[in-house]
N, C-alpha and C positions, 0 to 999 in steps of 0.2 A: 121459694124459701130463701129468705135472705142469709146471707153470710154474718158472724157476729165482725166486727173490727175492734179489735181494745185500744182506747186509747187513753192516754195517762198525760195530767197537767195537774198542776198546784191550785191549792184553793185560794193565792193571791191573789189581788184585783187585778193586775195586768195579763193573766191569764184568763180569770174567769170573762173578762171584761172581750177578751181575741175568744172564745169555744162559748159565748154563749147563743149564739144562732145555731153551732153544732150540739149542743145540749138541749135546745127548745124544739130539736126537729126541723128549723127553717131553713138549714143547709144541711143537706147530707150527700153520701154517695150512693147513686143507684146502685141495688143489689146487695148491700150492706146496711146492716145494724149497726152504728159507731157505738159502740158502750162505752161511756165515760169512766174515769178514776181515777178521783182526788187524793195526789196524798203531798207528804213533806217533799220537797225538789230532791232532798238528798235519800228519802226512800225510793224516787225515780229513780233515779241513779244506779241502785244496788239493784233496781229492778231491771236494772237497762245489762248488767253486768249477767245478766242469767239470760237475757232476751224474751224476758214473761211478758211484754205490750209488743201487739204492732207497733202502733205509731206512740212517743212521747216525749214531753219536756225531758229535755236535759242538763244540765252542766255543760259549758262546753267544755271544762277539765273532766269530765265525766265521759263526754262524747269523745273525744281524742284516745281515751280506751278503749271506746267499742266500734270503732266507726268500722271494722271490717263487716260489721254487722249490722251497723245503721246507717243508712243515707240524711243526712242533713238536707232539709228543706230548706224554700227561699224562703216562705212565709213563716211566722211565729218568734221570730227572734226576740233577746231583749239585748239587745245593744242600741250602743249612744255614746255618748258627751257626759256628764256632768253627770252618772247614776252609778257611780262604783260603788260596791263596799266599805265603807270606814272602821276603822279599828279605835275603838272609842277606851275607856275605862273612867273608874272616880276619881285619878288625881295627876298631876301632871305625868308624863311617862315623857322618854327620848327611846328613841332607837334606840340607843347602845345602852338603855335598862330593862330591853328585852330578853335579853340572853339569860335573867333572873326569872322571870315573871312567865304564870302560869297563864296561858291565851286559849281562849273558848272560841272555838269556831262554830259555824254551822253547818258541817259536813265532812268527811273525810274528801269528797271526790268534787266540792265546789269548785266553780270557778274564785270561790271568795277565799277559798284556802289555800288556791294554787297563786294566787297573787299575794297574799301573806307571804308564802315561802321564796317566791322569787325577792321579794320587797326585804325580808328579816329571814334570811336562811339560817343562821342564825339559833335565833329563838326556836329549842329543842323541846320547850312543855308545852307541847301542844294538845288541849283536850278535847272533843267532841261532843256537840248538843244539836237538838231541832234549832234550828232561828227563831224560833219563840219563845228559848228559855234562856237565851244569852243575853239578858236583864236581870231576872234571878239568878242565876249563878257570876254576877258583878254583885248584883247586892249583897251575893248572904258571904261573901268572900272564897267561892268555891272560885274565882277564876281574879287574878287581877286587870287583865284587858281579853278586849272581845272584839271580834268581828261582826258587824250586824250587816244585817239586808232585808230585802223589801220593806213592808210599813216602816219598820226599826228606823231606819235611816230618816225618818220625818218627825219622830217622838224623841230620840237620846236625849235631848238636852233639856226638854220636859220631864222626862225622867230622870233628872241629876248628874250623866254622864257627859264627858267632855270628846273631844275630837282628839287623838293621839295623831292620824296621818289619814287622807281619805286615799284609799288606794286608785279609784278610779284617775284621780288627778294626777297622780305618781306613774300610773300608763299610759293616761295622754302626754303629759310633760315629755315620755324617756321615749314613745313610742308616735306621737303624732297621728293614733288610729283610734278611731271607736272603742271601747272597754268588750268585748266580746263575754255576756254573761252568761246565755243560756238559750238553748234550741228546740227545734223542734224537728224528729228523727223518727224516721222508720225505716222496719225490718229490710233488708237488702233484699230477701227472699219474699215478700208481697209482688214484686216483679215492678217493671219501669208503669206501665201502664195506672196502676192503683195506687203507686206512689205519687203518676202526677195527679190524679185525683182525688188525694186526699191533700196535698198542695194546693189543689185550685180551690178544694172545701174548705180550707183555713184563710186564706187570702179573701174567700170571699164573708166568711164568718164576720173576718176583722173589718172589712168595709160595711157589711151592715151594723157593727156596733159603732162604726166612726159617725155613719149619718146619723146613728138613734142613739146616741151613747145614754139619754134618761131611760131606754129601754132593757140595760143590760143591769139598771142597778138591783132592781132584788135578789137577781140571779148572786152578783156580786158579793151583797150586803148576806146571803143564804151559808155565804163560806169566809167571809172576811175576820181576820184581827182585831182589827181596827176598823169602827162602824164610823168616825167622826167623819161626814162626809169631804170636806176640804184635804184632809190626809188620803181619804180614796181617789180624788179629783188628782189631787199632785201624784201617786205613786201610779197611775195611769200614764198622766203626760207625762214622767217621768221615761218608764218603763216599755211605752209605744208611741211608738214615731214610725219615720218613712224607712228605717233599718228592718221593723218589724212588719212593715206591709209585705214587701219586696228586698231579699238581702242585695246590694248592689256588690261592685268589686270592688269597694275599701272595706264592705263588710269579710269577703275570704279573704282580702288581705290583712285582717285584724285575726283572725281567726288562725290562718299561719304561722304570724308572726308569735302568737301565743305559741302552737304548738313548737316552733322552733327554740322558744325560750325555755318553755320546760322540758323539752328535750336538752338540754344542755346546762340544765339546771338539776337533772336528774331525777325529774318527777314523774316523768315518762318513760 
């Protein structure tokens, strides 16, 4: 009789694209049923805050809350270069006309709101939405700037909105390391042994979609946003690279250095 394993990722392309060999059954762990479950990164999150998954995506401003409780893998990362967050809106904005203006984020516990606050500590109206709805709420005026992520970041400017600051650039610039955006974490309490094996199961997930990447798209296309496939091809490369095969050590060194700054930024 097999064990059930829960695990929890976003139905983004950069996620479906890393668990779709563990969704098809072509990687698994013996003795375990992995039950998949798609939800918003920032419902991961809250779900991470109770410990309802074994294994799942996180935030890493998420994960820095829970980590007495989950262990960060090597595998499944989304760090990099040139894939932060941008704070966009409809009309020119400055920093120093944030301290007015109401900003829609997408999450309480993102890493994309934990680098708002270090960036515009500041700007005190800060609202909450899914990252799917911080385009409506620019349009209808319920928010005057936003923060966007995943697809978001390849559409804004087809959708009318402009660039206010891209935060990723604004932490390589002050910090020289990776943008640390989100993980992949299980329970402390599965034990060392089935933590590494469900490690070696994502690592090797992510290798089978890297050789067959036309083989991961319906899976993809089953839960995507955004179906234009050029937008999926870039928020892939964008979002997986060799940080997310294998985390190396500028990847925990990006990773510390966050938590060192919202520790002392008081977000932690």
């Amino acid at each position: 009789m097999e064990q059930e394993l829960s695990l929890g990722y976003s139905p983004c392309p950069n996620d479906t694209f890393i668990f779709n060999a563990i969704a098809s059954g072509d990687v698994g762990v013996d003795g375990y049923a992995i039950k998949p479950q798609l939800h918003d990164v920032e419902t991961l999150n809250t779900m991470a805050m109770h410990a309802e998954l074994d294994v799942s995506k996180l935030s890493f401003y998420a994960w820095l809350r829970v980590k007495e409780r989950y262990r960060m893998l090597s595998s499944g990362a989304a760090m990099g270069f040139g894939c932060g967050p941008v704070l966009i809106s409809r009309r020119p904005l400055t920093r120093a006309d944030l301290t007015g203006c109401r900003v829609v984020l997408p999450g309480r516990w993102t890493t994309a709101h934990l680098l708002f606050r270090l960036w515009c500590p500041e700007a005190r109206q800060r609202v909450f939405t899914t990252y799917d709805k911080i385009f409506d709420a620019l349009a209808s005026g319920d928010a005057d700037c936003g923060v966007i992520i995943h697809e978001s970041r390849f559409t804004f400017e087809a959708a009318g909105f402009r660039p206010v600051v891209d935060l990723g650039a604004w932490w390589e610039e002050r910090t020289g390391l990776p943008i640390p955006l989100g993980c992949i974490a299980a329970r402390h309490d599965l034990g060392d042994s089935l933590i590494g094996r469900m490690d070696s199961a994502i690592h090797a997930s992510l290798r089978q979609a890297m050789q067959a990447p036309a083989e991961t798209l319906p899976y993809i296309r089953q839960h995507a946003q955004e179906m234009d496939e050029p937008v999926l091809t870039a928020h892939i490369r964008t979002f997986v690279n060799d940080f997310t095969l294998t985390l190396p050590e500028q990847g925990f060194q990006a990773v510390d250095t966050l938590d060192r700054m919202a520790r002392d930024a008081g977000a932690i």
